[in-house]
C-alpha positions as CSV (number, residue, x, y, z in Angstrom):
1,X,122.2,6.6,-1.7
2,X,121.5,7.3,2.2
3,X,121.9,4.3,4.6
4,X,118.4,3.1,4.5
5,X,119.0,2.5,0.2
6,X,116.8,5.6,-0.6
7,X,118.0,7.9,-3.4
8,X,119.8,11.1,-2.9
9,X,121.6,12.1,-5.8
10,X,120.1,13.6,-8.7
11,X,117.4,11.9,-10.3
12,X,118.7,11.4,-14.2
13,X,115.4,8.5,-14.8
14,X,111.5,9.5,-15.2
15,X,110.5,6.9,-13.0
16,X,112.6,7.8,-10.3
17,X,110.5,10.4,-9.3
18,X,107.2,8.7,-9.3
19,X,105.9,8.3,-6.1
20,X,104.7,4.3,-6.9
21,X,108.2,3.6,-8.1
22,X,109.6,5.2,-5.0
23,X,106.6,2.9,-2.9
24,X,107.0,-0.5,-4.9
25,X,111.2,0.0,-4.0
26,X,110.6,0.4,-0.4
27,X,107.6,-2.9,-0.1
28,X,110.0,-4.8,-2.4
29,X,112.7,-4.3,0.1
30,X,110.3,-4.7,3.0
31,X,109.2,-7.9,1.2
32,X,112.7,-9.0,1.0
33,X,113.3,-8.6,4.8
34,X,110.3,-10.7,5.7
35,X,111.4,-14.0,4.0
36,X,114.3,-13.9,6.0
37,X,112.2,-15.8,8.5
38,X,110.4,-18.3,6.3
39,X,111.8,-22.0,6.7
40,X,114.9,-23.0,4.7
41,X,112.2,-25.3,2.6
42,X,111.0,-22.4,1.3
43,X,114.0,-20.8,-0.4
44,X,113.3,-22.1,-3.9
45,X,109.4,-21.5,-3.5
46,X,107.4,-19.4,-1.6
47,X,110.5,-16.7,-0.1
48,X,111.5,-16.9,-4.1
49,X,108.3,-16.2,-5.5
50,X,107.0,-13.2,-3.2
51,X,110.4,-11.8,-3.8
52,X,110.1,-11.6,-7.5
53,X,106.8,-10.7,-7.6
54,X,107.8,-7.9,-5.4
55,X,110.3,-6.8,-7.5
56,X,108.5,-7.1,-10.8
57,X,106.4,-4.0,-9.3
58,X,108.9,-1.5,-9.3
59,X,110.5,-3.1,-12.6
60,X,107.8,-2.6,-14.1
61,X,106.6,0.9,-13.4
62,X,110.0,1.8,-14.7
63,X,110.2,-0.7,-17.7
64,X,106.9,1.1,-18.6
65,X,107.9,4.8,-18.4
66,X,111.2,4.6,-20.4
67,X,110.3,5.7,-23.9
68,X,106.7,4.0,-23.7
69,X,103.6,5.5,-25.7
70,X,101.0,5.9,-23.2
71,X,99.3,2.9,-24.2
72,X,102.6,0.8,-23.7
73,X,102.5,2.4,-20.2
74,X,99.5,1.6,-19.5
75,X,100.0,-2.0,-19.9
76,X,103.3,-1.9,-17.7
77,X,101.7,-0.6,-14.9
78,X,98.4,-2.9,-15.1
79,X,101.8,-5.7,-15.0
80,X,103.1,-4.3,-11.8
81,X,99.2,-4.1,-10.4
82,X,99.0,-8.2,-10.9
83,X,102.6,-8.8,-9.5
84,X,101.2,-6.7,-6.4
85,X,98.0,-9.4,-6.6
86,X,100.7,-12.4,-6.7
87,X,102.6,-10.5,-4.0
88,X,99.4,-10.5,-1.9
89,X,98.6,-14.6,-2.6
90,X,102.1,-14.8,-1.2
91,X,101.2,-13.2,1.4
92,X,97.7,-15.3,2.0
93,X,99.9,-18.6,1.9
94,X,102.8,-17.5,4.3
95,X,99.8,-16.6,6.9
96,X,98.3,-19.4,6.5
97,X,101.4,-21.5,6.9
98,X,102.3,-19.9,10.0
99,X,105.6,-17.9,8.7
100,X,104.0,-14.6,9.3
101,X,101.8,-13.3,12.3
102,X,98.5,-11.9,11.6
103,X,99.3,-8.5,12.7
104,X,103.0,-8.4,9.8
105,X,99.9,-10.0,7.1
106,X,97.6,-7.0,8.0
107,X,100.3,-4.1,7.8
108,X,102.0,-5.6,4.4
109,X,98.0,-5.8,3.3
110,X,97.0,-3.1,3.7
111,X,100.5,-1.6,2.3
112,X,99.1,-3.3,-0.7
113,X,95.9,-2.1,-1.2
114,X,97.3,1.5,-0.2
115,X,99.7,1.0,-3.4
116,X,97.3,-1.1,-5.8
117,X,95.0,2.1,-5.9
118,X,98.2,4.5,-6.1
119,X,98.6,2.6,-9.4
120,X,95.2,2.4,-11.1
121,X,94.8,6.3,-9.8
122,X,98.1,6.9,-12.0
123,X,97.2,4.1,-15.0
124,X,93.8,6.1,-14.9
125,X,95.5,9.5,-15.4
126,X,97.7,8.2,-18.0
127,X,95.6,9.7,-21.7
């Protein structure tokens, strides 16, 4: 693993080579960085919450390609598309309580949206 926590080595897992897996790490970690900031009342709520929901993407999308059927797949990834939705709520409620700036809300949205249709293009393709 390089300094910034990407992979190096060889990949030995399926999903370690798909690109969403490879996306929902990175926003998860990005995710992860932004609660830093939230208040301390937030720990057990709101900085917990978008933080697991964020993870649960990239869990997922690997849960789901480890010895799946397609159908099985199918339903993992459509699990990791509504953590994403949760991970954007999060994101509504942190704006509107003033714990991130409109400009952070707008990149991490649009982040979303740009990975959202990554994964219904690839749940699509799955037959």
């Amino acid at each position: 693993m390089t300094e910034d926590g990407r992979f190096t080595q060889l990949q030995r897992f399926k999903f370690e080579k798909l690109i969403i897996w490879q996306k929902a790490m990175d926003f998860g970690e990005i995710i992860d960085k932004l609660t830093i900031n939230f208040p301390a009342k937030e720990k057990f709520n709101l900085s917990s919450q978008i933080c697991r929901a964020s993870d649960s993407i990239a869990l997922n999308i690997s849960e789901g390609s480890i010895g799946q059927s397609n159908p099985e797949q199918k339903k993992f990834i459509g699990y990791s598309i509504r953590s994403l939705a949760e991970v954007v709520t999060c994101l509504f409620k942190a704006k509107r309580r003033n714990y991130i700036s409109e400009n952070e809300f707008t990149k991490l949205y649009d982040e979303a949206y740009h990975l959202m249709n990554m994964m219904s293009a690839f749940r699509k393709n799955i037959k």
